[in-house]
PyMOL commands that place a pseudoatom at each C-alpha (Angstrom):
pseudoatom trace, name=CA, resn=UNK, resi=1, chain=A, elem=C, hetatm=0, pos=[5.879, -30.489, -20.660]
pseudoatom trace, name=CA, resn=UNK, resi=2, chain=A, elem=C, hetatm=0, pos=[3.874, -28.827, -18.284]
pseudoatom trace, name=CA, resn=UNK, resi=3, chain=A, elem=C, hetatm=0, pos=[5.990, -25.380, -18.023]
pseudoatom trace, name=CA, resn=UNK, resi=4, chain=A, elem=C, hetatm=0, pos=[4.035, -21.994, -17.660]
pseudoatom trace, name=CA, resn=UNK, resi=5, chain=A, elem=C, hetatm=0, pos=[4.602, -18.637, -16.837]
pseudoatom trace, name=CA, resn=UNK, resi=6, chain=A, elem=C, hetatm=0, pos=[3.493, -17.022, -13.331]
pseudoatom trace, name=CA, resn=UNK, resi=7, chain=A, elem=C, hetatm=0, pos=[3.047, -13.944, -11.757]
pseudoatom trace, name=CA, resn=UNK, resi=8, chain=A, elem=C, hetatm=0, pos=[4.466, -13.461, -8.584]
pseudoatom trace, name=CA, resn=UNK, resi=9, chain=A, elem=C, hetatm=0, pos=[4.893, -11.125, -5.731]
pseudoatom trace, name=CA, resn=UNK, resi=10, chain=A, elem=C, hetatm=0, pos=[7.925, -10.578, -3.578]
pseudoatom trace, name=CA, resn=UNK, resi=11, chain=A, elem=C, hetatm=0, pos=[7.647, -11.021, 0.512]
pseudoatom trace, name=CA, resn=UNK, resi=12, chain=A, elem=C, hetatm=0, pos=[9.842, -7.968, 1.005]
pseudoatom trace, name=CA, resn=UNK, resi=13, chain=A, elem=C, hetatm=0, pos=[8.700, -5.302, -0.782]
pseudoatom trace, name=CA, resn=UNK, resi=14, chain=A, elem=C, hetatm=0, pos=[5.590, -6.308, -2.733]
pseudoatom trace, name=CA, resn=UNK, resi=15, chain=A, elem=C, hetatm=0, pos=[6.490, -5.718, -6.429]
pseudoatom trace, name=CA, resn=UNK, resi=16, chain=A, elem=C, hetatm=0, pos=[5.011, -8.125, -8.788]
pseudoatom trace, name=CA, resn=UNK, resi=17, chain=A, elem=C, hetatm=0, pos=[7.124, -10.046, -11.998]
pseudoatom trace, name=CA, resn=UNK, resi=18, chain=A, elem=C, hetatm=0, pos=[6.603, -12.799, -14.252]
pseudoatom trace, name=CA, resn=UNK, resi=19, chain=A, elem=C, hetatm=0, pos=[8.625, -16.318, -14.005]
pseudoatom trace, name=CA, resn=UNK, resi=20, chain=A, elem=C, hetatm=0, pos=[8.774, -19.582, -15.912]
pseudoatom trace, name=CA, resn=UNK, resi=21, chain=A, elem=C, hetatm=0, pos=[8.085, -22.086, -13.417]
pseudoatom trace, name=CA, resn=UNK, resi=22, chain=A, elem=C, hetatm=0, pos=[10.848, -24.303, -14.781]
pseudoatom trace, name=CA, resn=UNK, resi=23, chain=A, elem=C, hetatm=0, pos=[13.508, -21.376, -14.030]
pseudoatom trace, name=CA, resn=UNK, resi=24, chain=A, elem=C, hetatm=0, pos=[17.086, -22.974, -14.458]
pseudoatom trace, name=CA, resn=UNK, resi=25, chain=A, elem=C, hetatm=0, pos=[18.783, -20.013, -12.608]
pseudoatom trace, name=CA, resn=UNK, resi=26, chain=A, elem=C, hetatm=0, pos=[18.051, -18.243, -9.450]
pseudoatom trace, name=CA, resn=UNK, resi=27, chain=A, elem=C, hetatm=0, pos=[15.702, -15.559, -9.688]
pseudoatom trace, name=CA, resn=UNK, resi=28, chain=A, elem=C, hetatm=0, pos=[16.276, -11.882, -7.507]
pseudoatom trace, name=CA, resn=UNK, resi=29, chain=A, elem=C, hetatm=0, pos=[14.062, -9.177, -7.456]
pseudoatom trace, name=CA, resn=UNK, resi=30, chain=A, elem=C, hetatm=0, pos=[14.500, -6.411, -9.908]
pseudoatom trace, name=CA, resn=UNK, resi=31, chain=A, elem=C, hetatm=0, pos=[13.691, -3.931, -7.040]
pseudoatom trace, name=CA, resn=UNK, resi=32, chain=A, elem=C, hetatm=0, pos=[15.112, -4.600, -3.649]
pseudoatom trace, name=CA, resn=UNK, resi=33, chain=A, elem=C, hetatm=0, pos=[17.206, -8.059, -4.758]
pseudoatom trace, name=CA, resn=UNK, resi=34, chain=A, elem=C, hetatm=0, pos=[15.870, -10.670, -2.486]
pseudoatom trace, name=CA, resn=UNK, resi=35, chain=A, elem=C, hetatm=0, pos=[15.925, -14.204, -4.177]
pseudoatom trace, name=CA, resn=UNK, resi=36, chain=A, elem=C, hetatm=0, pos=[12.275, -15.184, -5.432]
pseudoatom trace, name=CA, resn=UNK, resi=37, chain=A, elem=C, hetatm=0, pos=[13.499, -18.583, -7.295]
pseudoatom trace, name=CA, resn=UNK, resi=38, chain=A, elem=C, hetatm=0, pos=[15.907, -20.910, -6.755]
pseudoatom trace, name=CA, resn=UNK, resi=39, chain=A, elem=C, hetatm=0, pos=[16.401, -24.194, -9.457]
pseudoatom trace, name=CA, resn=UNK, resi=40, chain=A, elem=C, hetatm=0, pos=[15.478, -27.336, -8.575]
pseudoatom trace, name=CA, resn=UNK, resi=41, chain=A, elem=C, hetatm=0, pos=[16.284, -29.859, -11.321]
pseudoatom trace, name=CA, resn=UNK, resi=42, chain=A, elem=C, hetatm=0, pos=[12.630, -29.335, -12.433]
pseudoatom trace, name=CA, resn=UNK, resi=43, chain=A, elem=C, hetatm=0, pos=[10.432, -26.559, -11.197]
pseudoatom trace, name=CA, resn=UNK, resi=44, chain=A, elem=C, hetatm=0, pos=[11.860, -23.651, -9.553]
pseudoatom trace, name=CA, resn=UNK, resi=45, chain=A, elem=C, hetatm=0, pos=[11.487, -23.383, -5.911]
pseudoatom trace, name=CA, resn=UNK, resi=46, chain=A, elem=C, hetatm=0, pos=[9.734, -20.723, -4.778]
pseudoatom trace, name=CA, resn=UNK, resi=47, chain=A, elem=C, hetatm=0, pos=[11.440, -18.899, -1.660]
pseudoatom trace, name=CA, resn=UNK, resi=48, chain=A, elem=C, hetatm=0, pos=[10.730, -15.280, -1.377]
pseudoatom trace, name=CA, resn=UNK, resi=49, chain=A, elem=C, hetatm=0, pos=[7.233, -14.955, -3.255]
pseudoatom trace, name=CA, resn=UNK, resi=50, chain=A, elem=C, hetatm=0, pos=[3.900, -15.603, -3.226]
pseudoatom trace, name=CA, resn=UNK, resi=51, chain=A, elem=C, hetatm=0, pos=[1.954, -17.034, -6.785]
pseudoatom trace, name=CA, resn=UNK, resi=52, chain=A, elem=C, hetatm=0, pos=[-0.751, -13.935, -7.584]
pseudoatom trace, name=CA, resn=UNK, resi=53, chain=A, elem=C, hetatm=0, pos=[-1.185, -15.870, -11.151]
pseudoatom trace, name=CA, resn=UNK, resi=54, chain=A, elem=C, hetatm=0, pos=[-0.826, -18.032, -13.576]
pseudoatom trace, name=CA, resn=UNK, resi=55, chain=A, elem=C, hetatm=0, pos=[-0.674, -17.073, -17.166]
pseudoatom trace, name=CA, resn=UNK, resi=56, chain=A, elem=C, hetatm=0, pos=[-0.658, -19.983, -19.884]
for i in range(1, 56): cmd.bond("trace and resi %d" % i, "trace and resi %d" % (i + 1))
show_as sticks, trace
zoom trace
């Protein structure tokens, strides 16, 4: 399995969390809400962030 953990930064308002790239739920924001994640059947989908890093 090729699942790791990633850093990532949210379009609206900049603050920065850590995701597993297989996320099996939708992900929100802790700070303003917007959706970062959404679940795929695989690898999350990646709506409302940008990838700053990739921690293994």
């Amino acid at each position: 399995m090729n699942a790791k953990f990633l850093k990532v930064s949210c379009r609206d308002c900049s603050n920065e969390s850590i995701i597993f790239s297989r996320a099996t739920t939708a992900i929100a924001c802790g700070v303003c809400g917007a959706t970062l994640t959404n679940p795929a059947g695989g690898k999350a989908q990646l709506v409302g962030c940008n990838v700053v890093e990739t921690l293994e």
